[in-house]
NULOLO-529571 format. One record per atom (N, C-alpha, C, O): residue in three letters; x, y, z. Coordinates in steps of 0.02 Angstrom, whole numbers, plus 50000, padded with zeros to 5 digits. Layout:
NULOLO-529571
- aa_u_v_w
- ALA_X_Y_Z
...
//
This chain:
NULOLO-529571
- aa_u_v_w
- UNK_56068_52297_54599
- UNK_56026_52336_54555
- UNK_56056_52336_54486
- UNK_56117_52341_54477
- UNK_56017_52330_54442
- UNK_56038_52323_54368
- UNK_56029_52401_54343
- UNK_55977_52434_54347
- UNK_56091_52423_54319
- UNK_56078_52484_54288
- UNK_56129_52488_54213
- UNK_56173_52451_54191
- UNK_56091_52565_54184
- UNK_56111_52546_54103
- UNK_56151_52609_54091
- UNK_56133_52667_54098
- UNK_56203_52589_54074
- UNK_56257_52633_54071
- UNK_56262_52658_53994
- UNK_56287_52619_53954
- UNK_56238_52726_53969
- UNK_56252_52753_53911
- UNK_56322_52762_53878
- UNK_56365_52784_53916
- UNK_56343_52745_53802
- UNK_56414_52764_53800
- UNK_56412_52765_53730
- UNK_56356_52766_53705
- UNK_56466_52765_53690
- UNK_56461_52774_53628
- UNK_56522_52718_53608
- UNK_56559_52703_53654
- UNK_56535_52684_53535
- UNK_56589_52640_53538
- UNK_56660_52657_53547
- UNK_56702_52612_53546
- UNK_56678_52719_53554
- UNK_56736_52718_53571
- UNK_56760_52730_53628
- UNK_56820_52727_53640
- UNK_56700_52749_53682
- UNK_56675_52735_53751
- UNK_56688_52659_53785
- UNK_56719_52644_53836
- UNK_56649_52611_53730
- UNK_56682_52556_53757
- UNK_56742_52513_53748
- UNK_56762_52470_53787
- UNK_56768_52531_53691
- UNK_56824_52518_53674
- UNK_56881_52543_53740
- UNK_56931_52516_53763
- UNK_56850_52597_53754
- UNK_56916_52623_53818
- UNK_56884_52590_53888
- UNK_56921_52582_53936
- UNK_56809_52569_53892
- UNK_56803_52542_53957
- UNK_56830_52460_53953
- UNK_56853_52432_54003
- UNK_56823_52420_53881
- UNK_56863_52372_53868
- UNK_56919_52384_53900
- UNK_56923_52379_53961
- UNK_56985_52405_53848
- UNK_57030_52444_53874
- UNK_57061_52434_53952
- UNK_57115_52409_53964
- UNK_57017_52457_53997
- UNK_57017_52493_54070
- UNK_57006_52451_54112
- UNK_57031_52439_54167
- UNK_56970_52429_54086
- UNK_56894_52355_54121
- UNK_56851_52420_54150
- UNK_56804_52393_54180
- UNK_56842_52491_54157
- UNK_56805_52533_54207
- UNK_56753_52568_54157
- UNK_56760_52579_54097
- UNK_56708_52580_54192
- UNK_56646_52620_54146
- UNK_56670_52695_54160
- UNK_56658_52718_54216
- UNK_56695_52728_54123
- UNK_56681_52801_54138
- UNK_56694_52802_54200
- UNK_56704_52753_54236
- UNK_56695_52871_54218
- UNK_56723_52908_54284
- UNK_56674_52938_54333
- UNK_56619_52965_54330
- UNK_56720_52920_54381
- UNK_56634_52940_54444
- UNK_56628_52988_54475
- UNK_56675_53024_54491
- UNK_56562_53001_54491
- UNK_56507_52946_54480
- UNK_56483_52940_54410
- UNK_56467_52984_54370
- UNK_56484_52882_54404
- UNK_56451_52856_54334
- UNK_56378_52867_54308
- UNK_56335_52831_54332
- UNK_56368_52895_54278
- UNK_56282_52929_54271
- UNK_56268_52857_54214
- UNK_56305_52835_54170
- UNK_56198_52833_54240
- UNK_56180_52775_54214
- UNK_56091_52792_54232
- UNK_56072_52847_54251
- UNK_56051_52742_54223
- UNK_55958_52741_54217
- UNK_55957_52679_54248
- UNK_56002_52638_54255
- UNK_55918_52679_54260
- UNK_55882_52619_54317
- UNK_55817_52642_54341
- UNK_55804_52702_54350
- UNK_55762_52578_54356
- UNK_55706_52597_54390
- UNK_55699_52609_54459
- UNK_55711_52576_54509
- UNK_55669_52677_54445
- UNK_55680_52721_54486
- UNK_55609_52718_54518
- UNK_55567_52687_54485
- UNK_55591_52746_54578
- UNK_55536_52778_54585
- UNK_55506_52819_54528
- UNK_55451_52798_54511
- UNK_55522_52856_54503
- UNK_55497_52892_54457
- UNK_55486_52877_54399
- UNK_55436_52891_54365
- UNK_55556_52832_54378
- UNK_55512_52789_54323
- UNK_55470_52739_54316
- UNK_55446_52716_54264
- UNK_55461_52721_54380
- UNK_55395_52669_54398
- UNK_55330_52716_54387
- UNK_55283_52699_54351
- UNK_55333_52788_54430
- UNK_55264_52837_54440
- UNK_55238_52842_54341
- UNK_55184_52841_54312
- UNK_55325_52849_54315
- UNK_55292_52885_54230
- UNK_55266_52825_54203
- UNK_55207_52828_54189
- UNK_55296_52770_54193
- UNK_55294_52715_54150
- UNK_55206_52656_54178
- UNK_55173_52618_54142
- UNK_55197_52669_54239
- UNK_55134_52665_54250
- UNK_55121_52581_54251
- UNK_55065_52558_54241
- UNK_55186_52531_54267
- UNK_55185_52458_54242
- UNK_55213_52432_54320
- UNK_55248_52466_54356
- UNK_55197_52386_54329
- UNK_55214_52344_54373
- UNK_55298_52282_54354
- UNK_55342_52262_54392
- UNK_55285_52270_54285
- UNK_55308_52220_54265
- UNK_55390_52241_54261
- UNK_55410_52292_54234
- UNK_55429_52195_54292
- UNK_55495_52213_54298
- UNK_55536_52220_54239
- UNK_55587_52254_54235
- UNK_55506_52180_54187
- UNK_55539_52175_54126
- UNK_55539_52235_54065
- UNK_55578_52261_54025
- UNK_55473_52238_54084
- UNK_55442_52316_54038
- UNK_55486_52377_54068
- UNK_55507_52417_54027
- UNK_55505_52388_54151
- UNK_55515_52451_54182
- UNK_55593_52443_54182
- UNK_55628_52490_54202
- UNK_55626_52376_54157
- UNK_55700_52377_54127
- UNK_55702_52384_54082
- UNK_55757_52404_54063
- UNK_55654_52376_54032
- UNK_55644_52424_53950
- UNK_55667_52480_53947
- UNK_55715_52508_53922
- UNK_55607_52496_53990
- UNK_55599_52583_53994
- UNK_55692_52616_53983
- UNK_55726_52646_53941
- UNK_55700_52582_54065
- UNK_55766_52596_54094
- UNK_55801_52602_54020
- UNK_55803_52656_53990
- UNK_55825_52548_53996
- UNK_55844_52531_53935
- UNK_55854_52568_53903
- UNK_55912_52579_53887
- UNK_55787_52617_53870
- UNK_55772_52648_53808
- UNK_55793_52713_53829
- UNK_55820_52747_53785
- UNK_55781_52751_53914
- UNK_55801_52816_53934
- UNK_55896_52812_53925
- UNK_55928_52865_53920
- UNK_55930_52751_53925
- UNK_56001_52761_53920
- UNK_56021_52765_53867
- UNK_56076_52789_53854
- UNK_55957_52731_53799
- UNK_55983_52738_53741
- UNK_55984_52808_53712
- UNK_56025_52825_53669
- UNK_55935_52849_53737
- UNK_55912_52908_53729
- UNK_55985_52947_53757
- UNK_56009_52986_53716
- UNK_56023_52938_53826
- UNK_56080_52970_53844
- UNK_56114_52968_53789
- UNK_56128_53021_53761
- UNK_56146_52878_53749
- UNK_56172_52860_53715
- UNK_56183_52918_53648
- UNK_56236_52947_53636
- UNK_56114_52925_53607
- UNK_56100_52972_53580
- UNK_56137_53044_53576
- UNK_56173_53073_53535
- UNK_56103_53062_53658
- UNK_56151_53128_53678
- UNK_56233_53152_53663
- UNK_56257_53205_53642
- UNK_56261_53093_53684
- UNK_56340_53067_53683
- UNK_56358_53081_53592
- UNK_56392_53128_53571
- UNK_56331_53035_53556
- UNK_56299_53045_53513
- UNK_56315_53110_53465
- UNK_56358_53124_53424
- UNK_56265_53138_53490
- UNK_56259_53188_53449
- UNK_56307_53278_53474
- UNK_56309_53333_53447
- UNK_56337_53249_53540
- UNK_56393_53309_53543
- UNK_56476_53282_53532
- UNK_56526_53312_53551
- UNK_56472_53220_53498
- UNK_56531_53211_53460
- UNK_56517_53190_53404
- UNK_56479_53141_53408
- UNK_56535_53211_53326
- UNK_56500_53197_53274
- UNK_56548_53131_53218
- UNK_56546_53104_53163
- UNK_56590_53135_53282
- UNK_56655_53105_53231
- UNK_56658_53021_53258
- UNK_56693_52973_53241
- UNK_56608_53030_53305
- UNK_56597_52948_53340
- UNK_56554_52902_53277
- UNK_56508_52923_53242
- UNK_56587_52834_53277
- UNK_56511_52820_53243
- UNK_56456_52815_53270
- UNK_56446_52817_53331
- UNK_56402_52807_53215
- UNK_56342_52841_53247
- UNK_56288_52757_53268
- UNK_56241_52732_53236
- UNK_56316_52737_53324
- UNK_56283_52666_53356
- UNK_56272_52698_53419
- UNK_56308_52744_53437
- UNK_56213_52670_53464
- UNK_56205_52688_53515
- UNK_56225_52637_53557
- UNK_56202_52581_53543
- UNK_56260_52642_53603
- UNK_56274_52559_53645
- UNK_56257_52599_53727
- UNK_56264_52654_53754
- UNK_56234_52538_53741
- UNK_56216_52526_53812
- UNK_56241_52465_53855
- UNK_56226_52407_53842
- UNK_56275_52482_53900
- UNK_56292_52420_53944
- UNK_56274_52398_54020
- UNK_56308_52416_54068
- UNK_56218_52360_54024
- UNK_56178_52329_54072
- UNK_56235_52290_54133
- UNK_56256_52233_54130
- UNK_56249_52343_54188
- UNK_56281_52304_54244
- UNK_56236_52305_54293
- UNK_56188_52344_54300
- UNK_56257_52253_54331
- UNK_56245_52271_54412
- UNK_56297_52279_54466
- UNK_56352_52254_54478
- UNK_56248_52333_54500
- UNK_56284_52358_54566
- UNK_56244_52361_54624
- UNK_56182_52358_54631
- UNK_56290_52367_54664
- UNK_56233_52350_54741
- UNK_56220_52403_54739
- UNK_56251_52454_54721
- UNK_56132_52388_54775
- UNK_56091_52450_54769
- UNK_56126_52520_54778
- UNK_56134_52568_54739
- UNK_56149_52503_54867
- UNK_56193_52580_54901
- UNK_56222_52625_54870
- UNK_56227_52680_54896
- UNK_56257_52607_54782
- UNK_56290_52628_54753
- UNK_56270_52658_54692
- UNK_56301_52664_54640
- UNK_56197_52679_54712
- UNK_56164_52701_54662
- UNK_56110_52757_54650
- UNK_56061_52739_54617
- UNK_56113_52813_54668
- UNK_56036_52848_54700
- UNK_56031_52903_54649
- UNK_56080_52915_54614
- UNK_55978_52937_54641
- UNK_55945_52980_54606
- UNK_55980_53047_54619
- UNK_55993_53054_54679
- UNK_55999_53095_54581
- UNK_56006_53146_54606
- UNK_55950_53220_54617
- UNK_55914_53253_54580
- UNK_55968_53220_54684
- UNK_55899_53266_54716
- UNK_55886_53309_54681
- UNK_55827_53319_54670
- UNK_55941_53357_54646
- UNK_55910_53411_54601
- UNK_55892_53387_54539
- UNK_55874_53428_54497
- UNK_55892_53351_54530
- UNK_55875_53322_54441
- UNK_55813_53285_54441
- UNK_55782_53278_54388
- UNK_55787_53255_54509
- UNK_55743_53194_54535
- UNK_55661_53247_54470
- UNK_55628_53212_54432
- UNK_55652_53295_54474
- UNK_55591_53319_54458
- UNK_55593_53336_54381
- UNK_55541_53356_54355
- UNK_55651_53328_54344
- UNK_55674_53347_54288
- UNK_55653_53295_54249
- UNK_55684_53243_54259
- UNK_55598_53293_54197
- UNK_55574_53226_54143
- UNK_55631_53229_54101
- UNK_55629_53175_54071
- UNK_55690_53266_54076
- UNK_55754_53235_54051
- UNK_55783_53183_54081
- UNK_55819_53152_54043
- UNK_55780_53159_54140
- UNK_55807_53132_54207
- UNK_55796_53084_54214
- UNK_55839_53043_54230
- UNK_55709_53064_54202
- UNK_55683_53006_54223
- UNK_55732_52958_54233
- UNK_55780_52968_54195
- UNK_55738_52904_54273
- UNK_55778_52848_54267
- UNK_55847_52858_54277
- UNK_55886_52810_54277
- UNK_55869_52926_54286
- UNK_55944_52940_54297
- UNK_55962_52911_54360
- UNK_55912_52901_54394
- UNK_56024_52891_54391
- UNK_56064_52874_54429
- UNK_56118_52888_54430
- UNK_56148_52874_54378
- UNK_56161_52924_54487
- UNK_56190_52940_54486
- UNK_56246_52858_54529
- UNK_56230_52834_54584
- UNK_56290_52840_54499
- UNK_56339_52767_54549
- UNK_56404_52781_54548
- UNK_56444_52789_54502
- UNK_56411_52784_54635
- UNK_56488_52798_54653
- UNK_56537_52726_54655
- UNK_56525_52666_54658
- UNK_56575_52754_54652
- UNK_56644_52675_54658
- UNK_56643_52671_54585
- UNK_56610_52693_54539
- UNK_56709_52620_54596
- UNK_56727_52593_54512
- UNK_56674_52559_54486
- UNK_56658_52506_54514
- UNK_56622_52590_54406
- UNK_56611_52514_54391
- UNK_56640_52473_54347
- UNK_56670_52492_54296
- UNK_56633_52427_54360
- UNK_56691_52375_54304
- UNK_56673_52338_54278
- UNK_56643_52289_54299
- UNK_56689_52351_54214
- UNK_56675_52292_54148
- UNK_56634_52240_54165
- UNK_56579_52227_54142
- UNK_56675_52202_54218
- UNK_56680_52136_54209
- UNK_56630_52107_54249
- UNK_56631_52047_54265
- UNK_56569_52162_54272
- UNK_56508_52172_54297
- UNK_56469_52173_54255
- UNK_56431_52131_54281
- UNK_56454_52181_54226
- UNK_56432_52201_54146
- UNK_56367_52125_54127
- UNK_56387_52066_54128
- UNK_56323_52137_54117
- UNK_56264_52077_54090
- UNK_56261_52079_54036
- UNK_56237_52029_54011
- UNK_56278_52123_53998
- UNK_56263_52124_53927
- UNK_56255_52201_53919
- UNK_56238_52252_53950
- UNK_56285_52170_53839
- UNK_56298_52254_53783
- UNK_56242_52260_53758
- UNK_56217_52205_53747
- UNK_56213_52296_53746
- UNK_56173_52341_53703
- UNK_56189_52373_53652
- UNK_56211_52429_53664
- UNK_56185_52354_53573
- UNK_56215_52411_53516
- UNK_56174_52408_53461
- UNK_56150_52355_53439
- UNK_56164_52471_53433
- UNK_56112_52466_53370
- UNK_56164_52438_53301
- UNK_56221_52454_53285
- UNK_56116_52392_53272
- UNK_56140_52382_53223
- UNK_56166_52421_53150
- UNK_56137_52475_53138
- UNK_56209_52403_53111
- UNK_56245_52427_53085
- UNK_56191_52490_53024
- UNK_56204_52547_53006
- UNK_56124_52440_53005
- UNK_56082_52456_52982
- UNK_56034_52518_53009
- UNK_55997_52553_52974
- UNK_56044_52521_53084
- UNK_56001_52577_53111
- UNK_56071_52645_53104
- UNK_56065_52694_53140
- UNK_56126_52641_53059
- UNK_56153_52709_53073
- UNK_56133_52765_53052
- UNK_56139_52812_53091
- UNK_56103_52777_52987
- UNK_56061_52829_52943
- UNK_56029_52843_52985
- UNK_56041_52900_53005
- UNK_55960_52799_53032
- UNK_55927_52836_53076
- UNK_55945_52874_53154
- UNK_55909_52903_53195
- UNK_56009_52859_53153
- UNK_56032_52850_53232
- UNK_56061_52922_53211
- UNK_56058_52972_53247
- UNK_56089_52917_53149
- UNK_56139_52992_53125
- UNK_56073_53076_53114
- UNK_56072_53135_53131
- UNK_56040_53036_53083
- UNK_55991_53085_53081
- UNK_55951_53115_53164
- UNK_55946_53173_53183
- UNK_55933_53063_53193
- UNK_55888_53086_53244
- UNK_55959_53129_53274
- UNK_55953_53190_53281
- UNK_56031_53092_53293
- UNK_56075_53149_53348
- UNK_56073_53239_53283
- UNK_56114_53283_53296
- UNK_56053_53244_53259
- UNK_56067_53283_53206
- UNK_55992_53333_53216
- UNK_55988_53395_53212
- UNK_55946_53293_53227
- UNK_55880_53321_53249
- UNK_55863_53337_53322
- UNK_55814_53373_53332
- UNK_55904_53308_53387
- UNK_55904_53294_53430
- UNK_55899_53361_53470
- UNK_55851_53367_53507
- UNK_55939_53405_53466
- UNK_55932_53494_53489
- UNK_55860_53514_53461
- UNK_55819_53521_53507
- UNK_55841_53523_53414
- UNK_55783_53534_53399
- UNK_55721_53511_53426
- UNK_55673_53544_53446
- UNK_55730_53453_53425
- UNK_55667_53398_53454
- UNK_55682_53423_53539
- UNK_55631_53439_53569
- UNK_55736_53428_53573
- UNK_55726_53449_53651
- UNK_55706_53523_53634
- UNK_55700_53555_53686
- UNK_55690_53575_53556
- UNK_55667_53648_53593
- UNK_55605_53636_53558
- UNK_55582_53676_53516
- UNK_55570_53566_53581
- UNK_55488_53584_53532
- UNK_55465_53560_53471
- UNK_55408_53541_53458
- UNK_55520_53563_53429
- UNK_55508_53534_53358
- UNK_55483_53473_53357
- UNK_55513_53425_53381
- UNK_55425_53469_53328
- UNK_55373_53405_53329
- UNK_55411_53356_53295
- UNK_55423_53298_53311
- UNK_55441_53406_53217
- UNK_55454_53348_53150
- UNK_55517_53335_53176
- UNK_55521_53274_53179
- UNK_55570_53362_53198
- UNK_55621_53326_53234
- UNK_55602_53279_53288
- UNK_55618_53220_53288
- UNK_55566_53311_53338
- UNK_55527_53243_53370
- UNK_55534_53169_53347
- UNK_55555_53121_53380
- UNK_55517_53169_53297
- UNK_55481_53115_53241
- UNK_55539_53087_53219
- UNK_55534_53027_53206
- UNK_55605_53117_53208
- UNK_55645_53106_53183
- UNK_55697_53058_53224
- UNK_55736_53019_53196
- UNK_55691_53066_53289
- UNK_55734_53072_53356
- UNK_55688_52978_53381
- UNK_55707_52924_53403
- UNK_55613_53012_53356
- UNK_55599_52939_53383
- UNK_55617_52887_53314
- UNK_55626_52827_53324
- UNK_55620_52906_53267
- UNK_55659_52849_53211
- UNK_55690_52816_53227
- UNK_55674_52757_53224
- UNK_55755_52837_53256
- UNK_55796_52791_53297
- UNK_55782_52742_53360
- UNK_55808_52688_53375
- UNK_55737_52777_53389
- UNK_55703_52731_53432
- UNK_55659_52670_53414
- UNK_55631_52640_53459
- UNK_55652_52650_53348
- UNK_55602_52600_53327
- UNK_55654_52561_53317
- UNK_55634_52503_53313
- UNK_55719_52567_53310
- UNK_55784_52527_53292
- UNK_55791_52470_53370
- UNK_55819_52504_53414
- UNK_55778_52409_53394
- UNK_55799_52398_53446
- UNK_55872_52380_53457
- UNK_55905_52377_53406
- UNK_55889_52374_53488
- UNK_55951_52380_53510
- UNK_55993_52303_53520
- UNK_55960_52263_53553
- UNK_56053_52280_53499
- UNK_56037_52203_53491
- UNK_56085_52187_53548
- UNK_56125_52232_53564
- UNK_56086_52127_53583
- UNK_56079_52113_53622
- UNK_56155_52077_53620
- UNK_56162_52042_53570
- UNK_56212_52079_53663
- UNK_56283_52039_53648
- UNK_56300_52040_53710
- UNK_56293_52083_53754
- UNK_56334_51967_53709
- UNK_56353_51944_53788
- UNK_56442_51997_53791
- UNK_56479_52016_53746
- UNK_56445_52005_53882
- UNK_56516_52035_53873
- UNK_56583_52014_53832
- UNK_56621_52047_53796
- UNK_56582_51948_53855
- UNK_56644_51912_53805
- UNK_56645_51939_53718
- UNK_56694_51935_53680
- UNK_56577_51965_53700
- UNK_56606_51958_53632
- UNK_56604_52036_53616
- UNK_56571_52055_53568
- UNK_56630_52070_53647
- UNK_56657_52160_53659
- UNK_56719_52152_53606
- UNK_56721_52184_53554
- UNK_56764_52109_53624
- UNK_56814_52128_53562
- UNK_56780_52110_53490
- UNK_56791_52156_53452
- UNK_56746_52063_53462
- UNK_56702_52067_53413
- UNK_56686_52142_53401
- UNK_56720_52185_53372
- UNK_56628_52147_53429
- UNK_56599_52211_53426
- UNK_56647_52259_53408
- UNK_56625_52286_53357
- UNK_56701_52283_53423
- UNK_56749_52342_53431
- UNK_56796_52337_53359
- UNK_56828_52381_53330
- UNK_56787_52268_53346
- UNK_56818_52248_53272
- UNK_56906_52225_53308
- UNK_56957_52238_53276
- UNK_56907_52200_53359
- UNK_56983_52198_53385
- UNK_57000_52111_53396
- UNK_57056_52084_53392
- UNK_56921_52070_53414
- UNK_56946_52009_53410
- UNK_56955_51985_53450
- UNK_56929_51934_53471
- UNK_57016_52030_53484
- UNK_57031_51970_53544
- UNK_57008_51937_53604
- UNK_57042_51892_53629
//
């Protein structure tokens, strides 16, 4: 199962680092039942979008309760065998949730399909929406609006090998 692991860059710099994603269970998005019921698509590619866009949205989250991170959203697309991956029952009904997964065991780097990171150019909007982001979850339309700014940014696409690039380290 392909799932999308939310983090921020100094997140991956330490799962670089580690070779390990975060600590478990690793909370990650994947298509879910439920995000099949919301998203209303058959097409596998569209409902790994989705997936996609609900981790960038975690990403966000991460985001915006550390202010001292820079402000890129990265996502990292691994796979894991299915078993190691399930919904959590109390959260399953929660539309914050959609697409959540909860995955036990190590995951490791070196599983990893590809990075996900907004470009350098989407930071103004990425800084603003985590900044609007509390607001927009109590209702606020125009934060709303603000939160989806960043979302029109797609997210660019980098094979694992070039993580030290990305991190500015090179090696």
């Amino acid at each position: 199962m392909r799932v999308y692991v939310p983090l921020t860059l100094p997140g991956l710099a330490e799962a670089h680092k580690t070779g390990e994603l975060g600590a478990e269970p690793t909370v990650a998005y994947a298509v879910t039942p439920a995000l099949r019921e919301w998203y209303l698509s058959d097409d596998i590619e569209e409902l790994e979008y989705a997936a996609l866009s609900r981790a960038a949205l975690a990403s966000l989250r991460l985001l915006a309760a550390d202010p001292r991170v820079p402000r890129r959203r990265v996502v990292v697309a691994v796979d894991v065998p299915d078993r190691a991956a399930a919904v959590d029952p109390d959260r399953g009904l929660d539309p914050a949730a959609l697409g959540e997964v909860r995955v036990t065991g190590v995951v490791r780097l070196a599983k990893a399909a590809a990075v996900h990171v907004d470009a350098e150019g989407a930071e103004a909007d990425v800084t603003a929406a985590a900044q609007a982001l509390a607001a927009a979850d109590g209702g606020d339309d125009d934060a709303q609006f603000v939160v989806d700014g960043a979302e029109d940014h797609e997210l660019l696409w980098f094979a694992p090998q070039e993580i030290p690039n990305l991190l500015g380290s090179g090696d």
